[in-house]
N, C-alpha and C positions, 0 to 999 in steps of 0.2 A: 501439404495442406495449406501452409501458410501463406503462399501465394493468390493459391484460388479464392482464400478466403477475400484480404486483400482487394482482391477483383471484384467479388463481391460488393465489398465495401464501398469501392470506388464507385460501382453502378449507383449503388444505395444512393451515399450522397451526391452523384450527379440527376440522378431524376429526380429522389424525392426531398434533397435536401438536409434532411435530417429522420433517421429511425427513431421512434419513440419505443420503449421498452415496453417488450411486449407485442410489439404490432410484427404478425410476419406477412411479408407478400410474396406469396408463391409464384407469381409472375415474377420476381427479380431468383427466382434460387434460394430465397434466403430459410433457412433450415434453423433450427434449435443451436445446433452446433456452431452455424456461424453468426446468429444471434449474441451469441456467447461469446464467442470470438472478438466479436464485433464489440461487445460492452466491456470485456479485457479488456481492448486497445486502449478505447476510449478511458478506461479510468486508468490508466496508464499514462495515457497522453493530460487529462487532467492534473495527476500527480505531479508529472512534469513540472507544468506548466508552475504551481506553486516551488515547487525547488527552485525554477529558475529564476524564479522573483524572488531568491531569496529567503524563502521559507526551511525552516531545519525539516531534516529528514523523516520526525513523527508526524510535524504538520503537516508535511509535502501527501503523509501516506492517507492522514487521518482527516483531512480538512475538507479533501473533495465530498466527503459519504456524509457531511453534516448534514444537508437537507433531509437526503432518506434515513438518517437515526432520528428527525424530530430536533435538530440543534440549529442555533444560529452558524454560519460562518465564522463571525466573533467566537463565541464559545468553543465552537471545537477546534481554533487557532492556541485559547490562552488555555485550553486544557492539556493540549498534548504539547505546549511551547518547553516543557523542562525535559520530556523524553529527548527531545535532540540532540544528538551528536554523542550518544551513550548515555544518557543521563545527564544532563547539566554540562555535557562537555567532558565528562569525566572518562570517556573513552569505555563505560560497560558493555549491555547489552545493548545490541544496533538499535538506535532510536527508530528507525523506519519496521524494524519489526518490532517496536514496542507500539508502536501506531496501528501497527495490524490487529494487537492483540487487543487492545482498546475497542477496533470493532469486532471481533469475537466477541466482547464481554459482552456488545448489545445483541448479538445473537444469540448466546448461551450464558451471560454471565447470570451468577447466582442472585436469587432475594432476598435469601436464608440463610442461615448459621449450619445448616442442613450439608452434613459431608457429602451424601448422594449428591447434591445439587452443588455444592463446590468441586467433587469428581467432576463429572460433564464441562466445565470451564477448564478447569485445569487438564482434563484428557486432549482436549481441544487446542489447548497451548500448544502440549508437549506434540501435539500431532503436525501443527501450523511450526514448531521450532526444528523437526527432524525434515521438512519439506526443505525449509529456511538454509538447515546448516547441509544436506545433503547439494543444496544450490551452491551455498559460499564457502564452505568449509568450517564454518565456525559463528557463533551470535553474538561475537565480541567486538565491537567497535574499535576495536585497541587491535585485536588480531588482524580484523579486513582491511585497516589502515598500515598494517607492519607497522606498529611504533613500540618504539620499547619499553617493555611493563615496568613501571612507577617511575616514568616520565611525564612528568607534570606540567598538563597544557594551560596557558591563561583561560579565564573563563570568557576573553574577546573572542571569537568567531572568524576564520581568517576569511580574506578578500574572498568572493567569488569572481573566480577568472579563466579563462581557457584551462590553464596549467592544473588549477583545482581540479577542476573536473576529470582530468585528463589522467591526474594522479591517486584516486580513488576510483571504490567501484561505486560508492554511494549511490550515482545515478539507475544503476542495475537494480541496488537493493532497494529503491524505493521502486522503481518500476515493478520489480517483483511483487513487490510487498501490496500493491493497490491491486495488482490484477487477484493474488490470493484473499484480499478483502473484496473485490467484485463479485469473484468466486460464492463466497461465503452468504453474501448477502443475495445474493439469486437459490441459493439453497435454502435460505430463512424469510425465501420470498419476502425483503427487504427494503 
């Protein structure tokens, strides 16, 4: 599948430059599924692109989807800036899927004290956390890193450099984490 879609892609942005969401042109093939396809990639590729500038792994997941929740860039940088890197650097739960769960809340998060209405967010978690951990093994920053529990990291942020990267899965788990928040937000027609 992956390939053709791909291909697709490639036609897309060689004729028409850019797909706008939403638009399908049956003259290129392009079908629901590789619509979909095709806005995974791209918010994928998005995410990225904030990691590699440097952005921690909640901003990397949670920053791209500002415009469509109604947020500044700014705003949705300095909201999800302490999920990173486990919390504060503290090696928790993956910061890139705390960034997910950020946009879940605008899909489903509650307005009420209301436990039905808290059920539905929190169902939704636990739903986005067993996708998460059946992918990584686990939703512990500290675990996906192998470092050993109550070894205490500086709250400095290390170099980003080849070796980084090369030495975490971080880059998976945030690409993960954007495509299952594209996901979300095309279901909540977002």
């Amino acid at each position: 599948m992956w390939p053709n879609v791909l291909n697709k892609i490639s036609a897309i942005d060689e004729h028409l430059g850019l797909m706008h969401r939403g638009e399908h042109n049956t003259s290129f093939g392009i079908d629901e599924e590789t619509s979909s396809a095709y806005h995974s990639l791209m918010a994928q590729k998005r995410a990225m692109t904030y990691f590699h500038r440097g952005f921690n792994c909640a901003q990397s997941v949670f920053a791209p989807f500002a415009e469509r929740l109604g947020l500044s860039e700014e705003a949705a940088l300095r909201v999800s800036s302490a999920f990173g890197a486990g919390l504060g650097r503290m090696r928790g739960t993956c910061g890139a899927f705390s960034g997910l769960c950020m946009v879940a809340g605008f899909c489903k998060g509650n307005l009420s004290g209301n436990p039905d209405d808290k059920e539905k967010i929190f169902a939704l978690t636990r739903e986005l956390a067993e996708r998460f951990k059946t992918e990584f093994g686990t939703l512990l920053c500290r675990e996906l890193l192998h470092l050993n529990e109550g070894e205490q990291e500086p709250a400095r942020p290390s170099d980003r450099t080849s070796a980084y990267y090369a030495a975490r899965p971080c880059e998976r788990c945030v690409a993960f984490c954007a495509a299952q928040a594209e996901r979300l937000l095309e279901q909540h027609r977002l």
